[in-house]
C-alpha positions as CSV (number, residue, x, y, z in Angstrom):
1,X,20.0,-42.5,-36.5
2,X,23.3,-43.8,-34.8
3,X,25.7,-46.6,-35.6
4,X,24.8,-49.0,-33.0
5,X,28.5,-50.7,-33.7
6,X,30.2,-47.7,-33.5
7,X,27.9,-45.0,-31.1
8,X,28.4,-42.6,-33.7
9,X,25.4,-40.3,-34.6
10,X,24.9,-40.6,-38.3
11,X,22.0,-38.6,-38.9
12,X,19.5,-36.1,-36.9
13,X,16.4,-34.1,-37.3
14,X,13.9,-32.5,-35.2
15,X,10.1,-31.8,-35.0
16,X,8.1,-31.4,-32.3
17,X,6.0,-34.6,-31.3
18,X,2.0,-34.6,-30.1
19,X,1.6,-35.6,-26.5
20,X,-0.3,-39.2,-26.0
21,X,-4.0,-39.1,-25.6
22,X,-3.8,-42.7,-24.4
23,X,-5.2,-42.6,-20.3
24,X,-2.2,-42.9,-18.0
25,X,-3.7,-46.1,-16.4
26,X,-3.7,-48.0,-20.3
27,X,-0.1,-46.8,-20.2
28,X,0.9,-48.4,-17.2
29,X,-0.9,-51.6,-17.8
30,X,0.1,-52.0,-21.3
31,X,4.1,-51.3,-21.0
32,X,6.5,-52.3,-17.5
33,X,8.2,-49.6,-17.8
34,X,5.7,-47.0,-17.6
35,X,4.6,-48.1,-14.8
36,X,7.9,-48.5,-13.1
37,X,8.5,-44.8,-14.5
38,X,5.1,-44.1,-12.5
39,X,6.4,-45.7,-9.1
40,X,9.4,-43.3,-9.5
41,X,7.1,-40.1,-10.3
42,X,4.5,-40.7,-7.6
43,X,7.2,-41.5,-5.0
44,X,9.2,-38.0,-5.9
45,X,5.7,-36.1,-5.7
46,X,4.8,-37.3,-2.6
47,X,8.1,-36.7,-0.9
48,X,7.7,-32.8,-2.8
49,X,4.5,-32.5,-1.0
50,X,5.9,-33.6,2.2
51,X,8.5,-31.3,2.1
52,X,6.8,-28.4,0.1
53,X,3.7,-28.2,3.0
54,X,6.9,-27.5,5.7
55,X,6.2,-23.9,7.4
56,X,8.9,-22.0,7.0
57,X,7.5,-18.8,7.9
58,X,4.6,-16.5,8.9
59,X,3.1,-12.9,7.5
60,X,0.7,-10.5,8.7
61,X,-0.4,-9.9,4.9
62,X,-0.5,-10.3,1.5
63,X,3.1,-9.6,0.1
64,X,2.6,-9.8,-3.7
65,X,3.9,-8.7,-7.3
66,X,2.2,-5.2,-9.1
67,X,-1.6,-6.1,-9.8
68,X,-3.4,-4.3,-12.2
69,X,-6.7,-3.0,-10.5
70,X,-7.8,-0.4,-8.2
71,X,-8.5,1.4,-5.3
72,X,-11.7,0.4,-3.3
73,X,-12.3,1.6,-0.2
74,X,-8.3,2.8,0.6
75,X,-6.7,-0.7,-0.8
76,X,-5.4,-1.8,-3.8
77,X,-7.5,-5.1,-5.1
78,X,-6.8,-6.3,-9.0
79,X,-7.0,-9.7,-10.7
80,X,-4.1,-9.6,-12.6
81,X,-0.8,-10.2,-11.2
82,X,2.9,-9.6,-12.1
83,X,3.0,-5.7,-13.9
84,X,6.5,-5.6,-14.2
85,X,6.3,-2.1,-15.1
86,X,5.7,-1.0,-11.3
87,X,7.3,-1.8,-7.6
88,X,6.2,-4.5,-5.4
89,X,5.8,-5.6,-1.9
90,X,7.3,-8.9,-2.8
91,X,10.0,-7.3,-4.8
92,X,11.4,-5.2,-1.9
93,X,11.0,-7.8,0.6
94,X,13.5,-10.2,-1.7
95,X,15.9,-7.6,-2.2
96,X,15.9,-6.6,1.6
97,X,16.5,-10.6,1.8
98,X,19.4,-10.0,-1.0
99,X,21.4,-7.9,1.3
100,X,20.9,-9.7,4.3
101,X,21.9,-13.6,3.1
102,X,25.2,-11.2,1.4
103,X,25.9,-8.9,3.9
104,X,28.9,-11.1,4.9
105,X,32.3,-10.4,3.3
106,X,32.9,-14.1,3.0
107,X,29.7,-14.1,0.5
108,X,30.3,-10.9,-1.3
109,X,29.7,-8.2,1.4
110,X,26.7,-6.6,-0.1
111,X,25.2,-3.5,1.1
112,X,22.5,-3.2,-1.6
113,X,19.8,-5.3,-2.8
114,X,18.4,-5.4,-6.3
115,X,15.6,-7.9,-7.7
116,X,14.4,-7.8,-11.5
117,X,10.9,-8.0,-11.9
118,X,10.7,-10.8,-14.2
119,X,12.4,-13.2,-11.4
120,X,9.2,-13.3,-9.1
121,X,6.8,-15.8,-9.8
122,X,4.3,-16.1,-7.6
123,X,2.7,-14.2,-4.3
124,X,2.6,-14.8,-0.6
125,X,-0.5,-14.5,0.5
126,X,-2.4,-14.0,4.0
127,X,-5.2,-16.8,3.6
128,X,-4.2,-20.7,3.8
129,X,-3.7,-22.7,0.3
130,X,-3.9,-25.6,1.9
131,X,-4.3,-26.8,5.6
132,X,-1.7,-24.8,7.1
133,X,-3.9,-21.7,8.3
134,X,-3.5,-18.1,7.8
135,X,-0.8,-16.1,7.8
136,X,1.4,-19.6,7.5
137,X,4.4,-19.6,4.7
138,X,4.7,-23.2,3.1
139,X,8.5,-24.2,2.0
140,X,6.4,-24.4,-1.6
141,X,5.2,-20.8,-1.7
142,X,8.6,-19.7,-0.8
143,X,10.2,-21.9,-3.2
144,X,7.9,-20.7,-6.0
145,X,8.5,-17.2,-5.9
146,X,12.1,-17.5,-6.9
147,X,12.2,-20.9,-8.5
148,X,14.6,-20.8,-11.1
149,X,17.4,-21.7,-9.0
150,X,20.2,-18.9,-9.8
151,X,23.2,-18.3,-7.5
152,X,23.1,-15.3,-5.9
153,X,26.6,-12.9,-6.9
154,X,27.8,-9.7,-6.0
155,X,29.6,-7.0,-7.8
156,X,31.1,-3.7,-7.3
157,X,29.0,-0.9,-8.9
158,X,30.6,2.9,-9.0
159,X,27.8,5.5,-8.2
160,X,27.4,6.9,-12.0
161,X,27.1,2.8,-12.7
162,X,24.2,2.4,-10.2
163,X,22.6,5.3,-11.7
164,X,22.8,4.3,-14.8
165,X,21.2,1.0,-13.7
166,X,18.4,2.2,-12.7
167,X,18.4,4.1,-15.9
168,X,18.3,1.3,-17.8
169,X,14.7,0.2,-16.6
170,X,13.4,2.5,-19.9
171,X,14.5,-0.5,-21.6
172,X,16.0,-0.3,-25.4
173,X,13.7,0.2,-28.6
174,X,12.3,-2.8,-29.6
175,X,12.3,-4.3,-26.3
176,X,9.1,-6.8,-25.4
177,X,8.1,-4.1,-22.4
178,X,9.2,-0.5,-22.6
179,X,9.9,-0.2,-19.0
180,X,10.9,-3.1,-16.3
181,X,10.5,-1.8,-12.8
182,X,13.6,-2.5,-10.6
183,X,13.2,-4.0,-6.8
184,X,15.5,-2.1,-4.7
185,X,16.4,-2.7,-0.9
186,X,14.9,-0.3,1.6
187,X,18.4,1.8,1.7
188,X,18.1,3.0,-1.5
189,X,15.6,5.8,-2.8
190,X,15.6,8.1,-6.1
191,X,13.7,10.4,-7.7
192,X,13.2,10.4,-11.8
193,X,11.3,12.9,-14.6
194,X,9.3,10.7,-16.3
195,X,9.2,13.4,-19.1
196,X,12.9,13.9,-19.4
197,X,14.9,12.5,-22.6
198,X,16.2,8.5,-22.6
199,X,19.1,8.3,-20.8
200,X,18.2,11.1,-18.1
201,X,15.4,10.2,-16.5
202,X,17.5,9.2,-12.8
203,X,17.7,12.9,-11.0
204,X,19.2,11.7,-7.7
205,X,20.0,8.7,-5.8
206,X,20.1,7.9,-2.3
207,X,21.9,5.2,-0.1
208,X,21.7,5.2,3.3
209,X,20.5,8.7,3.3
210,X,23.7,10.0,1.5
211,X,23.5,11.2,-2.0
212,X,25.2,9.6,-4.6
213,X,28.4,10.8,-6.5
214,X,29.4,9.5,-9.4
215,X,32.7,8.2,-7.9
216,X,31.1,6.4,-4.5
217,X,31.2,2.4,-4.8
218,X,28.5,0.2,-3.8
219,X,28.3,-3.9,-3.4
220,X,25.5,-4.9,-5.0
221,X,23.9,-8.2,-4.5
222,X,21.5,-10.3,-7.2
223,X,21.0,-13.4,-9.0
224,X,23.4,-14.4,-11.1
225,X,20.8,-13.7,-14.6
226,X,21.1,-9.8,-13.3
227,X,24.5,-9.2,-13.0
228,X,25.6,-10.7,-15.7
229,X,23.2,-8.1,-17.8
230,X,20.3,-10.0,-18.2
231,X,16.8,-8.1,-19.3
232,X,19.0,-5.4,-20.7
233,X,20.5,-4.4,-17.7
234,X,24.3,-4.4,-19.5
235,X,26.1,-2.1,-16.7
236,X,25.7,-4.8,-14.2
237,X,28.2,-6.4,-16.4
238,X,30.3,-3.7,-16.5
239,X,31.1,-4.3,-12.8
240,X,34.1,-5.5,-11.1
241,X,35.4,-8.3,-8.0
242,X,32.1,-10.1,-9.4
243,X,31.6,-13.0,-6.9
244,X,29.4,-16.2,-6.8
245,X,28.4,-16.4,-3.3
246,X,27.7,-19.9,-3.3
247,X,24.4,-20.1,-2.2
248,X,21.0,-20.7,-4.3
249,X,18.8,-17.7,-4.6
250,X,15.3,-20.2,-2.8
251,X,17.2,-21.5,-0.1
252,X,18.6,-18.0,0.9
253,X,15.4,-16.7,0.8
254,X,14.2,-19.4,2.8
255,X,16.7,-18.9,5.5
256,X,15.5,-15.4,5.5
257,X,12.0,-16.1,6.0
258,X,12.9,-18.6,8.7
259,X,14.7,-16.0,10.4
260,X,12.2,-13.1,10.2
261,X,8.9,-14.1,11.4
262,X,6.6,-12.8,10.5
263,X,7.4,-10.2,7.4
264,X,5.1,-7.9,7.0
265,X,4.4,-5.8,3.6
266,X,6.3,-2.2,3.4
267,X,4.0,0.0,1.3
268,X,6.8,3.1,1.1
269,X,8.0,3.3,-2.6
270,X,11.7,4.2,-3.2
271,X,11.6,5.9,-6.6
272,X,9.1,8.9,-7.2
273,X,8.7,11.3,-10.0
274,X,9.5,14.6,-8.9
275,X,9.6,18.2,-9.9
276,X,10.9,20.7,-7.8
277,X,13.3,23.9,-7.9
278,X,17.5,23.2,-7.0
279,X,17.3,26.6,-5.0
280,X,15.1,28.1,-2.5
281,X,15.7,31.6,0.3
282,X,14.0,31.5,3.1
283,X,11.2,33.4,3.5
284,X,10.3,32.4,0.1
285,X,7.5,30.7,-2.1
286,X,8.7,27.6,-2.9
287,X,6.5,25.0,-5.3
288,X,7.0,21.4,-6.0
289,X,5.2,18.6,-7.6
290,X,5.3,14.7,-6.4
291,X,3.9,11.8,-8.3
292,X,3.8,7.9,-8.5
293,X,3.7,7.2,-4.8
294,X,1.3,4.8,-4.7
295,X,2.7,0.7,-5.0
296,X,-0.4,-1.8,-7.0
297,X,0.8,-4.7,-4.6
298,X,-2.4,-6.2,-3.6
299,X,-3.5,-4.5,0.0
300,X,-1.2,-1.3,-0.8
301,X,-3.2,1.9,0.7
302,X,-4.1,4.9,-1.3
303,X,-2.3,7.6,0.0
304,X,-4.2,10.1,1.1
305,X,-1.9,13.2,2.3
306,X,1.7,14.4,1.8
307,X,3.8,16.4,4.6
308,X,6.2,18.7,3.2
309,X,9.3,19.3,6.4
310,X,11.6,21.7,6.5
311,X,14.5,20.5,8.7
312,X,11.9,19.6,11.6
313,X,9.4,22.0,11.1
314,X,6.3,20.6,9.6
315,X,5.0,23.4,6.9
316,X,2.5,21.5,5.1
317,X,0.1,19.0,4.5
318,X,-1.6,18.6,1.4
319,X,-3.7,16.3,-0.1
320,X,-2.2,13.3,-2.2
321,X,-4.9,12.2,-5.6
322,X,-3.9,9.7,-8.0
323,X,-0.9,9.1,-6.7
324,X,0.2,12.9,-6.9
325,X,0.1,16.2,-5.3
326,X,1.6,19.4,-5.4
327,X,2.1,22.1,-2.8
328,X,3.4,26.2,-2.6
329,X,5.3,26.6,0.7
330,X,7.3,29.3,2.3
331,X,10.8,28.4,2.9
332,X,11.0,28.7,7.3
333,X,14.9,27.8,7.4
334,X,17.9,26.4,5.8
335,X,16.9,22.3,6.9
336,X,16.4,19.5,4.3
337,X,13.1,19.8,2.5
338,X,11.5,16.5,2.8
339,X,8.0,14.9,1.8
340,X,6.3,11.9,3.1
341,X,3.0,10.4,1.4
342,X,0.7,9.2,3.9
343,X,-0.2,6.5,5.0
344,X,2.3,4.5,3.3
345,X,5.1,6.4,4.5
346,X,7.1,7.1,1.1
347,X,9.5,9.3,1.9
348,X,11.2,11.7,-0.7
349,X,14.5,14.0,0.1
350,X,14.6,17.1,-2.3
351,X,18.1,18.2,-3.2
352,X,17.5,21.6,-2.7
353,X,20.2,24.7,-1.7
354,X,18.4,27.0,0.5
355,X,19.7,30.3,1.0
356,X,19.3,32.0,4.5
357,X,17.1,35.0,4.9
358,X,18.4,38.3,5.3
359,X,19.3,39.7,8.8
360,X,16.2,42.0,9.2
361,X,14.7,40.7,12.7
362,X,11.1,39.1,12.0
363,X,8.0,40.7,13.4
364,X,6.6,39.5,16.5
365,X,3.3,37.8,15.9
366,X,0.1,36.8,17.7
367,X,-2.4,33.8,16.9
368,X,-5.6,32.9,18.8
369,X,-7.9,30.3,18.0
370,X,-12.0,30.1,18.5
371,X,-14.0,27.3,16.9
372,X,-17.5,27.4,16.0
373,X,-18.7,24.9,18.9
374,X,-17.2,23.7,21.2
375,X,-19.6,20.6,21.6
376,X,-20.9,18.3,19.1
377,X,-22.3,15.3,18.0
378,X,-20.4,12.8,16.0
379,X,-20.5,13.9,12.5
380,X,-20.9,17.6,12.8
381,X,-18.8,19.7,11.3
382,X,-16.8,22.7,13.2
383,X,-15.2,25.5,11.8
384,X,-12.0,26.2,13.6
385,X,-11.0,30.3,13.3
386,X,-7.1,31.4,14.1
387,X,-6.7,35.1,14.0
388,X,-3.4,36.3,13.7
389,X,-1.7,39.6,14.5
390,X,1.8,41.3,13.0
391,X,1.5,39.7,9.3
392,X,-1.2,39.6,7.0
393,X,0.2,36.6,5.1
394,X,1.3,33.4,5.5
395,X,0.0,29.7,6.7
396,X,-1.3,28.4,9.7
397,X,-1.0,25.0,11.1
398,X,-3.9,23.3,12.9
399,X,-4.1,19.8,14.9
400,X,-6.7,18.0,16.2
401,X,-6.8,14.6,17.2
402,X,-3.3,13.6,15.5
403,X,-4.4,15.2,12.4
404,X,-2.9,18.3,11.1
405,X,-4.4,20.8,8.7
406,X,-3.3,23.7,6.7
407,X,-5.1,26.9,6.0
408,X,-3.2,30.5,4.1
409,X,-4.1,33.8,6.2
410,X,-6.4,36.2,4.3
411,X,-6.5,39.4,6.2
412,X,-4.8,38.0,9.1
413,X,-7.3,35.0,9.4
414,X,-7.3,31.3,8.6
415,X,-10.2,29.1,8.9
416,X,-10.4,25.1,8.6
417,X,-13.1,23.1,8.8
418,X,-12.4,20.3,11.3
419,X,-12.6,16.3,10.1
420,X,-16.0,15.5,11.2
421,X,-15.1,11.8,11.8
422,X,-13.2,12.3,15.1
423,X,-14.3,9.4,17.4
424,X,-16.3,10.1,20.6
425,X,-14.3,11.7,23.3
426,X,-12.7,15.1,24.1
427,X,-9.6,17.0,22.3
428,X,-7.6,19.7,21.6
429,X,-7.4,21.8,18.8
430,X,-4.4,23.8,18.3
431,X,-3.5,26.4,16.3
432,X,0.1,27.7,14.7
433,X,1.3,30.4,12.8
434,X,4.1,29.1,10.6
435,X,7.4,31.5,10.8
436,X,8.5,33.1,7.3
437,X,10.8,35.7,6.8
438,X,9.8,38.4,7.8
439,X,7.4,37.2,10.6
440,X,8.0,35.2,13.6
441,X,5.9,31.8,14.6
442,X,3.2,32.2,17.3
443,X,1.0,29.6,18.8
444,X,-2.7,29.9,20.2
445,X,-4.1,28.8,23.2
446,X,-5.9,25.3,22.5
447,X,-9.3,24.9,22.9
448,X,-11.3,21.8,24.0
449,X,-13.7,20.3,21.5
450,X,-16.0,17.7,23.2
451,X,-17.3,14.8,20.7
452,X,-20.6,13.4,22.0
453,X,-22.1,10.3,20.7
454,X,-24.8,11.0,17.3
455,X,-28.5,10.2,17.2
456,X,-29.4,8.0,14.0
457,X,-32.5,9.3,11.7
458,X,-34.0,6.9,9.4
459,X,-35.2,7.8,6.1
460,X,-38.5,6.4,6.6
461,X,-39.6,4.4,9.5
462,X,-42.3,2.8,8.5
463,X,-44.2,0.8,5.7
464,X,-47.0,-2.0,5.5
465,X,-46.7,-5.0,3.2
466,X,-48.7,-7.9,1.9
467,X,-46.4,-10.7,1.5
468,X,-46.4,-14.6,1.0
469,X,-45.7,-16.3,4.2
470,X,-44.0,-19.3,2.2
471,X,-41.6,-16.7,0.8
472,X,-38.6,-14.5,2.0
473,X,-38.7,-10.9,3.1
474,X,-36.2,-8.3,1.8
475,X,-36.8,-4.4,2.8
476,X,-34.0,-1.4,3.0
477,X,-33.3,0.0,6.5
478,X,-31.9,3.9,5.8
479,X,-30.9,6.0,7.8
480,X,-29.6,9.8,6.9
481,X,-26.2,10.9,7.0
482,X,-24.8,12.1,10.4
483,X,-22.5,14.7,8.9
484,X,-21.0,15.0,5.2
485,X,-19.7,11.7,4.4
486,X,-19.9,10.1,7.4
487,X,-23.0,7.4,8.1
488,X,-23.8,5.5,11.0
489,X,-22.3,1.8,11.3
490,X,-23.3,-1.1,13.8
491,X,-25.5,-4.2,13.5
492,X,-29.0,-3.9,12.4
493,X,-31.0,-6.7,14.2
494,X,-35.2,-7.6,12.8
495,X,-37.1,-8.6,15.5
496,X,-40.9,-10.3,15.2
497,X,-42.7,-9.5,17.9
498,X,-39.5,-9.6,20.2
499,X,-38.2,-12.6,18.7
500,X,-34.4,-12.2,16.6
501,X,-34.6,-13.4,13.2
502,X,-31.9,-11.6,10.9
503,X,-29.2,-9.4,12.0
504,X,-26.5,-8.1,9.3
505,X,-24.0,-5.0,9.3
506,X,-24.0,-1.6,8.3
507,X,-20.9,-0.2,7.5
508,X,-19.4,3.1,6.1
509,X,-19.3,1.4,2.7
510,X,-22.9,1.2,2.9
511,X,-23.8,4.7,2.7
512,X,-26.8,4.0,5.4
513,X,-28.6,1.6,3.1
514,X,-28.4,-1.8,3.7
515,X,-30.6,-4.5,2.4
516,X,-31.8,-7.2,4.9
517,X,-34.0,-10.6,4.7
518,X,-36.4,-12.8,7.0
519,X,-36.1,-15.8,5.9
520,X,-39.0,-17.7,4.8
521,X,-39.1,-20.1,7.6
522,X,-39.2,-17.4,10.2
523,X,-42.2,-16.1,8.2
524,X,-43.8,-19.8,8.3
525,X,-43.7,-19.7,12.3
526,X,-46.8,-17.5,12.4
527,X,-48.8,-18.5,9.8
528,X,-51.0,-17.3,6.4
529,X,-53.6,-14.7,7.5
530,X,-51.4,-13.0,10.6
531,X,-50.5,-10.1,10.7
532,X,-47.0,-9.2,12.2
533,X,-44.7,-5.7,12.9
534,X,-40.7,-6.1,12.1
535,X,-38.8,-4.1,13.9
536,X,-35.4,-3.5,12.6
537,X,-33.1,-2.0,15.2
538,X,-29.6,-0.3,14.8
539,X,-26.8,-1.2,17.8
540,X,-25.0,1.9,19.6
541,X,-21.3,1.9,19.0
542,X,-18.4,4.2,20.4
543,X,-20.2,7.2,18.4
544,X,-23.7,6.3,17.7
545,X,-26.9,5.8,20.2
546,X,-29.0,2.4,19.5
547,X,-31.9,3.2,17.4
548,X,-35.2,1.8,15.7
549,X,-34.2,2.4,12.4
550,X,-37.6,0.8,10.8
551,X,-41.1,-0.9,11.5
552,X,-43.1,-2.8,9.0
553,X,-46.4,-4.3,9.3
554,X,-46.4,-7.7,7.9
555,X,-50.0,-9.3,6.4
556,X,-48.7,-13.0,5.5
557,X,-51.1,-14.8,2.6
């Protein structure tokens, strides 16, 4: 209640009040001044949607917050969005932003980006939302992935305070999520032991390239909620020459997509569990063990393969499942042992002293390659043979078409079987001995390998069928495999008697089995009581010859 003489409030209380259920138009007909209130709310929404359907940028794909899903066929798809327990496309691309709209000393002179996972609200997708077409990015779906209108500040972080950031993403007991995955900008990269005790889990930090020390300083730039500790991340706080910058975290981020058109979604992770020794001699085994490199943006590729370098020497490629791998090498010189996960191009540095081999002189070696054939037909698999002389251990290296395989010598041999999905056309294989120790590196002669284009087989070519010419036609065109895992893809067209009525496509995903119709009004043209042949015929593409893939013999009652 208040004293209407005096102003003064004598008494309060609180409760919260049900909504009306009386229909917006009663309202406005019944009392003035909702209506008037409805002038002034229908007038602000439609200048909002005047303004909000603005382009102010363009992508090539979806950029988007952790989904929880899965793989299928190579991509991440998932229905659920915002995990704030893993990295995101959209996450790095703000914090890239971050550095960029602070970079300038007069705004804080940030050279590091960092975005909490809680602070993106929405996605930026490929397909239109409304009329503005693909690949278009409304001032509205801008604004509504940071929306909550924080100034954007800077702060000096020392090198132990930035690790110790990161550290604090295994959030405190009691906490609503255990762990809240920190966006960082593309110059900074760390590895972590998920297993290790709280408070240890950061094992090395990179910026720019350049390990962290404890004593190195870094300007960090973020929204105001993040720097002053917010989400339990208290050593932002602990900071110092913390600046407001000025400018409002959407319309910095606007600017930024203005000025980079179009952005584009960077699959590379920045943090990764790994396991791996400090120390390593040339010359010998060496093992390490990689894991959570794949990102759960929506679109983010399954990795398939990890490179392990040695300075520039390429020693290994293994295969990448889960999100993990693991790999033995031998130690080929004293250069920085790094992995890369491929395709999406994480890349991980492993702090690791090598110590140089000793000064015996390595023993000359020998390799020469032979395949299996030297011609085949799309699909067919080759066996690829290096024989290697002056060492009876050690790995070889093979490439073919761009890809690169790895076999170990047993008894001074190594044999790969060659991807059987190589296109049409002619290559050639190489073969490598990879130095160690106490032997040298050798290289075979390469041998050409001619790809020629695959024959389809069906499964069965032909049937005869009684069917009702007032109702559609479904039957499975098959065809065999053309090698392991790899099928035959084009357009299957049905023909009656010469004339097109269905066409659809077969692709990988299909396994060679695809499912087609003739639509009951094609069936109606000739009539109960005929008697017709469909032909279903397979296109040729880059690596398959055209083919009748089936014929059935249609009796229409």
């Amino acid at each position: 209640e208040v004293n209407t003489a005096t102003g003064e409030v004598t008494t309060t209380s609180a409760k919260v009040l049900p909504r009306t259920t009386t229909a917006e138009a009663d309202l406005v007909a019944t009392y003035p001044r909702a209506a008037a209130v409805k002038t002034i709310t229908d007038a602000a929404l439609a200048h909002a949607a005047e303004v909000g359907n603005q382009p102010v940028g363009t992508l090539t794909a979806d950029i988007t917050t952790a989904f929880t899903g899965s793989f299928v066929d190579g991509a991440w798809v998932g229905t659920k969005r915002d995990d704030r327990s893993k990295a995101s496309t959209i996450g790095g691309l703000v914090a890239n932003s971050l550095v960029e709209s602070l970079a300038d000393p007069a705004r804080g002179g940030a050279n590091i980006g960092i975005m909490n996972p809680g602070g993106l609200r929405a996605e930026l997708t490929y397909a239109q939302s409304g009329t503005e077409g693909d690949g278009v990015i409304t001032y509205a779906e801008a604004n509504s992935v940071l929306p909550f209108v924080n100034n954007l500040w800077t702060t000096t972080l020392t090198g132990a305070q930035l690790t110790q950031v990161l550290e604090e993403q295994w959030q405190p007991e009691g906490s609503s999520r255990p762990y809240l995955q920190l966006s960082l900008s593309d110059n900074v990269r760390y590895t972590y032991d998920p297993a290790a005790e709280k408070g240890h889990h950061i094992t090395h930090v990179w910026v720019n390239d350049k390990l962290v020390t404890d004593t190195d300083t870094y300007r960090v730039g973020s929204a105001s909620f993040l720097i002053q500790g917010g989400d339990n991340f208290t050593t932002f706080a602990q900071g110092t020459d913390t600046k407001d910058s000025g400018l409002l975290d959407y319309e910095a981020w606007i600017d930024y997509l203005k000025a980079h058109q179009p952005v584009a979604p960077d699959f590379a992770k920045q943090g990764v569990a790994l396991s791996a020794p400090a120390t390593a001699t040339v010359g010998e085994p060496y093992s390490l063990k990689a894991s959570d490199l794949d990102l759960t943006s929506l679109g983010s590729p399954a990795n398939t393969s990890l490179e392990i370098r040695v300075g520039n020497t390429l020693v290994d490629t293994v295969a990448v499942t889960d999100g993990a791998a693991e790999a033995t090498i031998t130690i080929p010189n004293t250069g920085a042992v790094t992995v890369t996960a491929l395709p999406s191009k994480t890349t991980v540095t492993i702090p690791v002293a090598i110590q140089p081999a000793s000064t015996t002189p390595a023993t000359a070696t020998h390799t020469t390659l032979t395949l299996s054939k030297k011609s085949v037909r799309y699909g067919t698999s080759v066996l690829a043979t290096a024989a290697v002389t002056g060492t009876d251990t050690g790995k070889v290296l093979f490439e073919v078409g761009g890809r690169k395989l790895t076999a170990t010598l047993r008894g001074g041999m190594a044999r790969v079987t060659l991807p059987n999905d190589l296109q049409v056309g002619k290559y050639l294989v190489k073969a490598s001995f990879v130095a160690t120790q106490t032997a040298a590196a050798s290289s075979a002669k390469p041998v050409k390998l001619t790809i020629t284009k695959a024959a389809v087989k069906p499964r069965k070519t032909r049937m005869a069928k009684t069917v009702k010419a007032h109702k559609a036609f479904r039957f499975t065109v098959a065809t065999k495999a053309l090698g392991k895992g790899v099928w035959a893809t084009g357009t299957v067209k049905i023909y009656l008697h010469g004339h097109l009525v269905a066409k659809t496509k077969l692709t990988a995903a299909d396994h060679g089995s695809k499912r087609v119709r003739i639509s009951a009004q094609k069936l109606r043209w000739y009539g109960k009581g005929s008697t017709v042949t469909a032909v279903a015929k397979l296109g040729g593409t880059k690596n398959t010859k055209a083919t009748i893939v089936k014929k059935v013999r249609l009796h229409l009652t």
